[in-house]
C-alpha positions in Angstrom: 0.0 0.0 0.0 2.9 2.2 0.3 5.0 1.9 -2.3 1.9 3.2 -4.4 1.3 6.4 -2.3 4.9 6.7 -2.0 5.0 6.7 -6.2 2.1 9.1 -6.7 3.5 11.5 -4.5 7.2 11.4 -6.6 4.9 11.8 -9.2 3.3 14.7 -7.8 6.2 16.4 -6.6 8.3 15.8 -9.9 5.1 17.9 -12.1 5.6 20.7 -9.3 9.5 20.6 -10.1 8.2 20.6 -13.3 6.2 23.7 -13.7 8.2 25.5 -10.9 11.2 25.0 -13.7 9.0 26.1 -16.7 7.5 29.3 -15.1 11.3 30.3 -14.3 12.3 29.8 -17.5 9.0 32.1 -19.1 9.8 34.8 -16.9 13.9 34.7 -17.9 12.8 34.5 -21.4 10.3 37.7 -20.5 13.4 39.6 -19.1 15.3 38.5 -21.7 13.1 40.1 -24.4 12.6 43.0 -22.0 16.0 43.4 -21.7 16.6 43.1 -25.9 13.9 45.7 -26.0 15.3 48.1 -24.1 19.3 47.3 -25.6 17.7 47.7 -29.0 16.1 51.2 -28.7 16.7 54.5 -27.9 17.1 55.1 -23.8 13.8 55.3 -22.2 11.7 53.4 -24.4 10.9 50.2 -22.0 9.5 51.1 -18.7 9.9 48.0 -16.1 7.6 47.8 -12.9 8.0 50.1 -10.0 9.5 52.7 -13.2 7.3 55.7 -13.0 6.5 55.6 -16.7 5.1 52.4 -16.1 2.8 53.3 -13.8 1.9 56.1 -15.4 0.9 54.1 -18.5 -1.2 51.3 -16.6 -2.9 54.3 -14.8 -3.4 56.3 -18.0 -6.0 53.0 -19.3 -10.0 54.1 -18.7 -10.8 51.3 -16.7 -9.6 49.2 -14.1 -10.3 46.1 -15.9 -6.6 46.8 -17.6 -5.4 49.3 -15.0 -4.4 46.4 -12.9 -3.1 44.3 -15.3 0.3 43.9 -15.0 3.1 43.4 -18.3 6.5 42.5 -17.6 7.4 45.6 -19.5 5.9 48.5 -21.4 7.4 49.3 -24.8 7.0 52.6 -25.7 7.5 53.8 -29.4 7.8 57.0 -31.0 7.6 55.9 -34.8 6.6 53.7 -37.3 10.0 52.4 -37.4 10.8 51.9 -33.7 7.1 49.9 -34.2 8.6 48.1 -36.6 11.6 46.9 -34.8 9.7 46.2 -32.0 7.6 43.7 -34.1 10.3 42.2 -35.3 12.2 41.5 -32.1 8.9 39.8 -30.9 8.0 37.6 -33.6 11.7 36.1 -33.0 9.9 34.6 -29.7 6.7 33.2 -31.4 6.0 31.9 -27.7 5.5 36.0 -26.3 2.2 37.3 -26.6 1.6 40.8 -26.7 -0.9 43.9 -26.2 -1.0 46.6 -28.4 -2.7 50.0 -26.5 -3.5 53.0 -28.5 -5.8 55.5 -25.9 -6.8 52.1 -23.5 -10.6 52.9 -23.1 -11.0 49.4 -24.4 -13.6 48.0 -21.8 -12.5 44.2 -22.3 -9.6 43.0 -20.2 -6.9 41.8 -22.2 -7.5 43.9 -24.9 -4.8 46.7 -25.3 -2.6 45.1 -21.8 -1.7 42.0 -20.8 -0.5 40.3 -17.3 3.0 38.6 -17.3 3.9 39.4 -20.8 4.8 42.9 -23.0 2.6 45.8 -23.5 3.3 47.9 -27.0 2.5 51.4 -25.5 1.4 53.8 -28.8 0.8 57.1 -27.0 4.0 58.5 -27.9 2.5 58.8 -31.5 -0.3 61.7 -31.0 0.9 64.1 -34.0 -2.1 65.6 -35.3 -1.4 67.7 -38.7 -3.4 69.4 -41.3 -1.8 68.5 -44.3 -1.0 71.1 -47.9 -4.5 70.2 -48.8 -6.0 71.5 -45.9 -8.6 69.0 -46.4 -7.2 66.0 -44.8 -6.0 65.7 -41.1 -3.2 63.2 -40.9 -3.2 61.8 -36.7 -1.1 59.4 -35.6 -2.6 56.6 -33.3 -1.6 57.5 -29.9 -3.6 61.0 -30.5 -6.6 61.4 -28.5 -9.9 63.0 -30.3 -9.4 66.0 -28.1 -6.3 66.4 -30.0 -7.8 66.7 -32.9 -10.6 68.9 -32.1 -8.6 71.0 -31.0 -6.8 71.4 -34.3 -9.5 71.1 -36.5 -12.2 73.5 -34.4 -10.0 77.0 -35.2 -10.1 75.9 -38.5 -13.8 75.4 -39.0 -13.4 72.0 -39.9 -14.5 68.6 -38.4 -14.7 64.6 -38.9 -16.8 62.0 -37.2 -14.5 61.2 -34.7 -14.8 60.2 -30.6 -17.7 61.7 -28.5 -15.4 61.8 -25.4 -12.3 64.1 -25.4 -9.7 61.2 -24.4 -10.9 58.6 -26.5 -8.3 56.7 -28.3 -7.8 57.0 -32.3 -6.3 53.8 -33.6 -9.5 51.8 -31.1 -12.2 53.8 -32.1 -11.3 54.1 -36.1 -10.4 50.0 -36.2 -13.7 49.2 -34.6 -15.7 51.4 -36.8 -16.3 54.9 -34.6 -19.3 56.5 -33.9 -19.2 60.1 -33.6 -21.3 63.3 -33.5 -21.8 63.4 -37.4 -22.7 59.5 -37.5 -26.1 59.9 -39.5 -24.7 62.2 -41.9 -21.5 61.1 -42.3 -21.6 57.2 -41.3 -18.7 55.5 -39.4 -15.6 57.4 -38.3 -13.6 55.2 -40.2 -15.2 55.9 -43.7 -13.9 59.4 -43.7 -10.3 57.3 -43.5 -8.3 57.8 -47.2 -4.7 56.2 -46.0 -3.4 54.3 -43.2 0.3 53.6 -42.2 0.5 49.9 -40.9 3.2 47.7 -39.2 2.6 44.4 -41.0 4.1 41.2 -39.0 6.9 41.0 -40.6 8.3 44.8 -40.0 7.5 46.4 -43.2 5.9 49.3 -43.1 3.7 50.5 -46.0 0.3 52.5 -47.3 -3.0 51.4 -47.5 -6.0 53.4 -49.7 -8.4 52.4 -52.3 -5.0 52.2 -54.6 -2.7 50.2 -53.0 -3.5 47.1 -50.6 -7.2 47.6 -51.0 -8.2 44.5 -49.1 -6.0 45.6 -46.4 -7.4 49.2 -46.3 -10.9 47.8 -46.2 -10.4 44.9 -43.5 -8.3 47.4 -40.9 -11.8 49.8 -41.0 -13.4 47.7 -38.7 -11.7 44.9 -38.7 -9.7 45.7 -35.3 -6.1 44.4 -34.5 -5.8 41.5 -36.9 -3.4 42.4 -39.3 -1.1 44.8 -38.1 -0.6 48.2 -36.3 -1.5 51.4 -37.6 0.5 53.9 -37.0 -1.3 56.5 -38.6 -4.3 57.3 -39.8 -5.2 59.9 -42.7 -8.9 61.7 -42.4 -11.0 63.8 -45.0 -12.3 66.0 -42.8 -15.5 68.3 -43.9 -16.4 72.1 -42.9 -18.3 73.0 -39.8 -18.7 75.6 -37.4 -20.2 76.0 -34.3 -23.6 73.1 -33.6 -25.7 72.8 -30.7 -26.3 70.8 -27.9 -25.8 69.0 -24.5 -27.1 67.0 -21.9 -30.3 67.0 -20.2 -31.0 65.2 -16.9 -34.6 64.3 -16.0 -36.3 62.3 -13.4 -37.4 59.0 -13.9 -40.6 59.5 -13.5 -40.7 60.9 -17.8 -38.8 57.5 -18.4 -42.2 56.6 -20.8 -42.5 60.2 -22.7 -38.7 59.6 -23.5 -39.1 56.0 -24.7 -42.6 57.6 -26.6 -40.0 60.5 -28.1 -36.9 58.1 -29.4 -39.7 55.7 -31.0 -41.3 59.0 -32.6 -37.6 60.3 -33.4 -36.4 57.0 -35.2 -40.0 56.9 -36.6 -40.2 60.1 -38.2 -40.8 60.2 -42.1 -38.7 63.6 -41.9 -35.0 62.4 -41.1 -32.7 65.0 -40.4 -28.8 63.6 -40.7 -27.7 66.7 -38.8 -29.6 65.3 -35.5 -28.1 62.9 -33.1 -29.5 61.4 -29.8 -27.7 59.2 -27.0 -30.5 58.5 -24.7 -29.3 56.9 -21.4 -31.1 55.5 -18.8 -29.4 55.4 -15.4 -29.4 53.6 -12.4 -26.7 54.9 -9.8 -26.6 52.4 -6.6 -24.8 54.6 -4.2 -27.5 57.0 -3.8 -30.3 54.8 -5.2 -30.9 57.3 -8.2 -33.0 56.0 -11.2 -32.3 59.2 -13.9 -32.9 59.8 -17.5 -29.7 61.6 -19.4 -30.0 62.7 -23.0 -27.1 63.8 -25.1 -28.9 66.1 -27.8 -26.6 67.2 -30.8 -27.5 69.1 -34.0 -24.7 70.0 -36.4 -25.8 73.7 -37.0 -25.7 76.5 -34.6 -29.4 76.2 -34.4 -31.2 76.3 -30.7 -33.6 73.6 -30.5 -34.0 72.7 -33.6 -37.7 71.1 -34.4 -36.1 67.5 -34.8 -34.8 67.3 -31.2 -38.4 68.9 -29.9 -39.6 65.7 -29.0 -37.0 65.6 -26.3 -36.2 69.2 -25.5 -40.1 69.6 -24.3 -40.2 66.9 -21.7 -40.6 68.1 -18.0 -39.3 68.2 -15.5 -36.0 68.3 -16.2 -33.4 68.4 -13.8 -30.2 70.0 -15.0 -29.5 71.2 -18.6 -26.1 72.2 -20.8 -28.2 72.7 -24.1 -26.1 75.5 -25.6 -24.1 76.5 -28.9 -20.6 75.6 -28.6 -17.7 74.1 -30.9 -16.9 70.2 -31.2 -14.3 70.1 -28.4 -16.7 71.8 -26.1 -19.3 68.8 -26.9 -16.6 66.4 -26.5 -15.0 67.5 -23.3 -18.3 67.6 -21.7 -19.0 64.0 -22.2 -15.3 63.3 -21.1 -16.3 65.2 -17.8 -19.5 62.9 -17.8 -17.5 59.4 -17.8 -17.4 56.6 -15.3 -13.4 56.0 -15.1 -11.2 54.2 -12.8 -13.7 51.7 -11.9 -14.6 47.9 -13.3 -16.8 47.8 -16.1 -18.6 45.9 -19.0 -20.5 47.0 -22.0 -22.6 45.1 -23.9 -24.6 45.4 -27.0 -27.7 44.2 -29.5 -28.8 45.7 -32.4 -33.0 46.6 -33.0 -35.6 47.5 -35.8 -37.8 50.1 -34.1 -41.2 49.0 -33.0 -44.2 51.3 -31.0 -43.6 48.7 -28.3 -39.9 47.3 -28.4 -38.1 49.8 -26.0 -40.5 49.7 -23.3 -39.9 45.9 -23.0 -36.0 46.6 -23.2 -36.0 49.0 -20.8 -38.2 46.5 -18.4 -35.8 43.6 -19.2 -32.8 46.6 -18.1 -34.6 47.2 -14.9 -34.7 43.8 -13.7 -31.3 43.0 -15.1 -30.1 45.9 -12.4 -31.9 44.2 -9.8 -29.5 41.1 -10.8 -26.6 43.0 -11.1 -27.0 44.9 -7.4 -28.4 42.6 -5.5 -26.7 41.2 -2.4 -26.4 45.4 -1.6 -23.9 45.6 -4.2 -23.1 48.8 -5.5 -23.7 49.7 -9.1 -24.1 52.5 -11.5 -25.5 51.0 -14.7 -27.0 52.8 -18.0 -29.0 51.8 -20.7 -28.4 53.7 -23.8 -30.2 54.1 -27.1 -28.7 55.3 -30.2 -28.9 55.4 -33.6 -26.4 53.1 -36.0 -24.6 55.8 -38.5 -25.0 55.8 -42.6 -23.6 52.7 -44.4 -20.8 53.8 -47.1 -21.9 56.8 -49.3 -19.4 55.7 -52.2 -17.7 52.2 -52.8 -14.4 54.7 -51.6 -15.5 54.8 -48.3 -16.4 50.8 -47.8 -15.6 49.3 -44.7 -15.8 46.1 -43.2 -19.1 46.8 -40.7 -21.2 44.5 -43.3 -24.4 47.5 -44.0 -24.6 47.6 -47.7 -25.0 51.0 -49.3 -28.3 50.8 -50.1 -29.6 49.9 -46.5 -30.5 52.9 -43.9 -29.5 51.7 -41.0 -29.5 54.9 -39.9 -33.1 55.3 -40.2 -34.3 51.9 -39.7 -32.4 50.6 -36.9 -31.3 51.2 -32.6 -28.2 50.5 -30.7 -28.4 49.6 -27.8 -25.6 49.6 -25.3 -26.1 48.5 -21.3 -22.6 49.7 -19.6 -22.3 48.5 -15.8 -19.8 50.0 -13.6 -18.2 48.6 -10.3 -15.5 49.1 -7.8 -14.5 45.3 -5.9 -13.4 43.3 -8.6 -15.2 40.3 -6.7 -18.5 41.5 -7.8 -17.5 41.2 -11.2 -19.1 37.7 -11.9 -22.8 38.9 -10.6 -22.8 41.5 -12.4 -21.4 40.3 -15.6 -24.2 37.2 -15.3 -26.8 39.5 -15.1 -25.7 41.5 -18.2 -25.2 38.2 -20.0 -28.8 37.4 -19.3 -30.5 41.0 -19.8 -28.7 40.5 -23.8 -30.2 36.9 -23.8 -33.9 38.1 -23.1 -33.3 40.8 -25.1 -32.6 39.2 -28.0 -35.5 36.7 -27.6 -37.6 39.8 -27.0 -36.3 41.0 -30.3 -37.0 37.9 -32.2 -40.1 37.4 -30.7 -41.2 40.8 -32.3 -39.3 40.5 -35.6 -37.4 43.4 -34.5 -34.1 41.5 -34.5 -31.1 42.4 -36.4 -27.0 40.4 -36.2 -25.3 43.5 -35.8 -22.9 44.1 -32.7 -20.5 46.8 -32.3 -17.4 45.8 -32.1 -16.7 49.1 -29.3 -19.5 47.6 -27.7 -19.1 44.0 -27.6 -18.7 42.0 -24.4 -15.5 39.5 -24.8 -17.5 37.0 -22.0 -20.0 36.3 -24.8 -20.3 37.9 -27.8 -18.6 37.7 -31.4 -19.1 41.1 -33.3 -17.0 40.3 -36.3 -19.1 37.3 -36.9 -22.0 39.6 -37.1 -20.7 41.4 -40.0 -21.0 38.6 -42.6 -17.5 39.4 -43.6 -15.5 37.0 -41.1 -14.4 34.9 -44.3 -13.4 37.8 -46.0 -11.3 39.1 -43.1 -9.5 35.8 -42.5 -8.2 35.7 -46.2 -6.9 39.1 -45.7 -5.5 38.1 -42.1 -3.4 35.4 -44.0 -1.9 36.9 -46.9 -0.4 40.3 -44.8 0.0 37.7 -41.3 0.6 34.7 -42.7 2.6 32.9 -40.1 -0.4 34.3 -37.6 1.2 37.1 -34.9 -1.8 39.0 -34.8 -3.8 36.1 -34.0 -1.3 33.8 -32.3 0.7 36.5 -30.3 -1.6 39.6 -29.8 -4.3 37.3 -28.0 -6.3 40.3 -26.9 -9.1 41.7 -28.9 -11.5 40.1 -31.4 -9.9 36.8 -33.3 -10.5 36.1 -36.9 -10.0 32.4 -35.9 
């Protein structure tokens, strides 16, 4: 009887020996790499833990779901060609993943950081310049959309870039982008005529309608799968000042606003230059239910008849409703936002129907319940929004999967449910109960033929949904993935984001 015992415990402790050896010899090879990294570029480009710009970039992320993650070391680039090397010095270990962070407001953990592992850092690359033309903006992918406004505003010029001041370029344009012009304009990342890339191999080129068209196409919503872009060119358009703000209400007008966005999507006289984010709001630490509408009109026009529906309901509690520039819109909403804390967004596409968002917003309600219960403290919003135009002009495709002859715009609702938390140990509740709002939502949907594939790829929730699938273009994205990657780093090595396979 004992020599058995005596065996299964050898056994035992010769697989601890085992992995005890192998995770020592991961974390040599780690600050080995670490180590090439920073003997291969100039002085200051790899920050190590306890460094100060190390903290300061895992602080700098929106959210703590990547806040706390922790990288072996942060590799910090200042060109395309320091990107470059940086690629090719990791491909030479095929067995070290890697993050690739532009602004960080990615929600999903994992998705721009990484624990144990290498962080590419791109927020040393935030040039922002008008070029000869002065049509086209040329931003590098560490820039935030602040940045931008702030060039373009003086100007009187614009682009349907990030609603929130901080927001990330390289993120927002490579998932698609929904801005302030989105029903005029469609997705940020139609405007987009050339884009610097990083292939996998180190080579650095330019993709447009002229020159690796199938690249240009798949990297417009198509995410991190087939390089890194190091810069992005923009055809910006002319406007001056527009109006708008935010409105806070009381619950108690939740049905007149869920009666105004079904009349506002319903209306048989669109107006593109009209945008509405209507959230409804749930903050646990004061037991607040609240109704916040972000109203936006692209000319300097005071309530403009489109955005009546909205702008009459009473009581309301606070109002900025004003005429201001771009930044002062976007700087606002920055000032609004829920950072430092966990978090998970989530999304599902709608047809509008008289009776559809009444039964979301009851399915929300109860999902909150879920989500705070066990006198957990939550703030969580449901917001309503409209999907922008599909390409105006085969020039502008992108890889979203609207043809140009639908109107999404017109036809259909986004709908996002965002959940913020601070003790990472109420994650799983609250995550569970998001998963299961989305679940009866979408039956809901179905159940009214109201249902539609589409998931935002800025919106999606890692835990259990697939946006690129929703598209209709996966297949089309995985041929692209293998003739610019086709010994897989961007699937293989950068395990964060969404995976073509």
């Amino acid at each position: 009887m004992l020599l058995p015992l005596f065996r299964t415990l050898c056994v035992i402790c010769l697989l601890v020996i085992f992995h005890a050896h192998k995770a020592a010899a991961a974390a040599a090879n780690l600050n080995s790499i670490c180590s090439t990294l920073a003997s291969r570029l100039p002085n200051n480009r790899v920050a190590l833990p306890r460094n100060e710009a190390y903290n300061v970039s895992t602080s700098s992320y929106a959210y703590a779901n990547q806040q706390t993650q922790r990288p072996s070391c942060i590799v910090q680039p200042a060109s395309a060609t320091e990107v470059s090397l940086v690629i090719k010095l990791l491909r030479q270990s095929p067995n070290t993943p890697f993050a690739v962070r532009s602004g960080g407001h990615a929600t999903n953990r994992g998705f721009s950081n990484i624990d144990g592992s290498v962080t590419i850092d791109l927020t040393a690359l935030r040039a922002v310049r008008v070029l000869k033309d002065g049509v086209t903006v040329s931003i590098d992918t560490g820039a935030s959309w602040g940045d931008v406004y702030r060039v373009l505003d003086p100007r009187r010029r614009s682009l349907n870039g990030g609603r929130a001041s901080n927001v990330g370029i390289g993120g927002f344009l490579s998932g698609g982008g929904i801005g302030f012009f989105a029903l005029k304009y469609g997705f940020g990342c139609d405007a987009v005529t050339n884009v610097q890339v990083v292939l996998a191999n180190g080579d650095i080129i330019e993709a447009n309608n002229k020159s690796h068209k199938d690249l240009f196409v798949a990297l417009k919503g198509g995410q991190n799968n087939f390089g890194i872009v190091t810069r992005w060119d923009v055809t910006t358009v002319p406007q001056g000042n527009v109006w708008g703000g935010s409105v806070v209400y009381l619950n108690t007008t939740t049905a007149a606003q869920l009666n105004a966005f079904t009349r506002w999507k319903s209306s048989k006289n669109f107006d593109p230059a009209s945008s509405v984010e209507q959230s409804h709001v749930y903050i646990g630490s004061i037991n607040q239910w609240l109704v916040a509408s972000l109203l936006f009109y692209s000319e300097p026009t005071p309530f403009p008849k489109d955005l009546k529906g909205f702008t009459d309901i009473q009581p309301q509690l606070d109002s900025s409703l004003r005429i201001t520039n771009v930044s002062g819109m976007a700087d606002e909403i920055q000032s609004q936002s829920t950072p430092n804390q966990y978090t998970i967004f989530s999304t599902l596409t709608i047809a509008i129907s008289p009776t559809i968002l009444r039964k979301i917003h009851s399915l929300w309600v109860s999902s909150v319940q879920k989500q705070s219960a066990n006198n957990i403290a939550i703030t969580s919003s449901l917001t309503l929004q409209s999907i922008p135009s599909p390409p105006s002009s085969p020039s502008r495709q992108n890889s979203l999967g609207f043809p140009s002859a639908s109107t999404p715009q017109k036809d259909l609702v986004l709908v996002l449910l965002s959940s913020f938390w601070e003790d990472p140990a109420h994650g799983p509740q609250v995550e569970a109960a998001v998963q299961w709002f989305i679940t009866e939502a979408e039956k809901t949907a179905r159940r009214e033929g109201v249902y539609h594939k589409f998931q935002y790829p800025n919106y999606a929730a890692a835990q259990f949904q697939d946006p690129l699938r929703s598209t209709g273009r996966l297949e089309e994205l995985r041929k692209v993935a293998k003739r610019y990657d086709p010994t897989g780093v961007f699937q293989r090595q950068v395990r964060g984001g969404w995976k073509l396979f």
